[in-house]
C-alpha positions as CSV (number, residue, x, y, z in Angstrom):
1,X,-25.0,5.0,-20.8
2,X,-21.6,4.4,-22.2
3,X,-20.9,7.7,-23.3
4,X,-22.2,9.3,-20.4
5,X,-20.0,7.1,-18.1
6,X,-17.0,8.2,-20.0
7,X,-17.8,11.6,-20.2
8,X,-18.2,12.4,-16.6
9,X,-15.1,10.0,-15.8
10,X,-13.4,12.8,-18.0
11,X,-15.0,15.6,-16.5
12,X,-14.4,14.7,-12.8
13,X,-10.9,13.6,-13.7
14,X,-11.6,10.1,-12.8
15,X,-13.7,10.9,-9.5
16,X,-16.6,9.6,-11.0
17,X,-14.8,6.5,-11.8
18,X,-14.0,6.0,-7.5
19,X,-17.7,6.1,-7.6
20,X,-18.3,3.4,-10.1
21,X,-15.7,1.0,-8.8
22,X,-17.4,1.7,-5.0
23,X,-20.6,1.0,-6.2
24,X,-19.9,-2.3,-8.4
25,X,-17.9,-3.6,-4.8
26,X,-20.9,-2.8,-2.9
27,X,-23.6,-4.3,-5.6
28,X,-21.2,-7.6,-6.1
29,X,-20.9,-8.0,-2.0
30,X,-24.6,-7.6,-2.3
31,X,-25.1,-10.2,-4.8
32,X,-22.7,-12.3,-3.0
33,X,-24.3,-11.9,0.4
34,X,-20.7,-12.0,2.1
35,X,-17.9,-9.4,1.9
36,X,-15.9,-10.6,-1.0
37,X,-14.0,-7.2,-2.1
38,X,-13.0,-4.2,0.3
39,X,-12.7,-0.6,-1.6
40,X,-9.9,0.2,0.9
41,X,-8.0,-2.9,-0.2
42,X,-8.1,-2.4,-3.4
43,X,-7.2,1.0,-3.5
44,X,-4.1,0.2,-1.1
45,X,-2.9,-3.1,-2.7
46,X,-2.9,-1.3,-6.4
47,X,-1.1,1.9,-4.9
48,X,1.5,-1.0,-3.6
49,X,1.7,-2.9,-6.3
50,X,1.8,0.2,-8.8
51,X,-1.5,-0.9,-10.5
52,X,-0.8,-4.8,-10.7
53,X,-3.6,-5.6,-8.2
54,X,-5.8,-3.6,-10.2
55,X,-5.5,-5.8,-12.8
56,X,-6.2,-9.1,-10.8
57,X,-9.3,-7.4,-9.4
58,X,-11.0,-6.6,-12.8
59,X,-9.9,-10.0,-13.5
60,X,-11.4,-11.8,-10.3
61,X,-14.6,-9.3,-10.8
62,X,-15.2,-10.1,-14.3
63,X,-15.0,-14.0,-13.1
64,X,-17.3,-13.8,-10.0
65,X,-19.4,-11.9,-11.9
66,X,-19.5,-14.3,-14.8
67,X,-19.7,-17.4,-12.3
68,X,-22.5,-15.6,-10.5
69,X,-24.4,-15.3,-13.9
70,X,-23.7,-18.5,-15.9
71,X,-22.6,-21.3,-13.3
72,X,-19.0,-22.9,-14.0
73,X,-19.8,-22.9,-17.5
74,X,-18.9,-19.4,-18.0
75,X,-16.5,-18.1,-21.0
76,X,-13.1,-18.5,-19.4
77,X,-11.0,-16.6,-21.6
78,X,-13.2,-13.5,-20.5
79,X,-11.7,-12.4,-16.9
80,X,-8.6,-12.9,-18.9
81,X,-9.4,-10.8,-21.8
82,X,-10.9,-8.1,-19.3
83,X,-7.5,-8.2,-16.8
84,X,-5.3,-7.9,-20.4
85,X,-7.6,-4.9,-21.4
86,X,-7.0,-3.1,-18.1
87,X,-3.0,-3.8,-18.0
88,X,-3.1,-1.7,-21.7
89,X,-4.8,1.2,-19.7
90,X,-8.5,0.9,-21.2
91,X,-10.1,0.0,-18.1
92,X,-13.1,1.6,-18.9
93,X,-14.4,-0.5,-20.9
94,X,-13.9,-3.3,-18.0
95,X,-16.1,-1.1,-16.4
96,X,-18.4,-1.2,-19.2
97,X,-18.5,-4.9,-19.8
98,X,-18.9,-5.3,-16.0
99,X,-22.0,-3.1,-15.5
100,X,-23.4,-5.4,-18.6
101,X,-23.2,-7.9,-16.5
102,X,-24.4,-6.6,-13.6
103,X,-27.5,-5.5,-15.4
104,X,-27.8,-9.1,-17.1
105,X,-27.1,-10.8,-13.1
106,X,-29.9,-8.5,-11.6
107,X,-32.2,-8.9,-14.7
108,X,-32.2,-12.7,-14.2
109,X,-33.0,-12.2,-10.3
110,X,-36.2,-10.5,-11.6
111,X,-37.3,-13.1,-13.8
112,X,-36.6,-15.9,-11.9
113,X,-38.5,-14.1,-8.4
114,X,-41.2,-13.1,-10.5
């Protein structure tokens, strides 16, 4: 759930949140079948960069994501919206959005191999 998401993220003081971003790279490789993201990188490139990369990342996540689910005719102005959100400092609710979509991607595998 939302609120449970944000409350351990709080709790752990963003440890939790290391575990959600590993997870979502793992589960998008997966859906991919190819290695398309690299925790390591991303952790590295947005020390670097002082967060900038972070911000492409939850932008080119939201995208593949969104690609993955509705073709090319996905809402563009989304990965935009999502990288904008996460430059202001809210990233969790990237997080959120993403997991939605996630859930939505994997639901659609189920229907469509059942």
């Amino acid at each position: 759930s939302i609120a449970w998401d944000i409350a351990l993220t709080l709790l752990t003081i963003g440890i939790w949140n290391i575990y959600v971003q590993i997870r979502q790279i793992l589960d998008i490789n997966e859906i991919y079948g190819q290695e398309r993201y690299s925790f390591i990188k991303v952790i590295l490139l947005s020390i670097i960069t002082l967060g900038l990369y972070f911000v492409y990342y939850e932008y080119k996540m939201t995208k593949d994501l969104l690609v993955k689910l509705d073709g090319e005719n996905y809402n563009k102005s989304m990965p935009w919206i999502m990288a904008i959100i996460t430059f202001i400092g809210v990233w969790f609710i990237v997080d959120i959005y993403q997991q939605t979509l996630f859930n939505k991607i994997v639901d659609k595998s189920v229907i469509t191999s059942a």
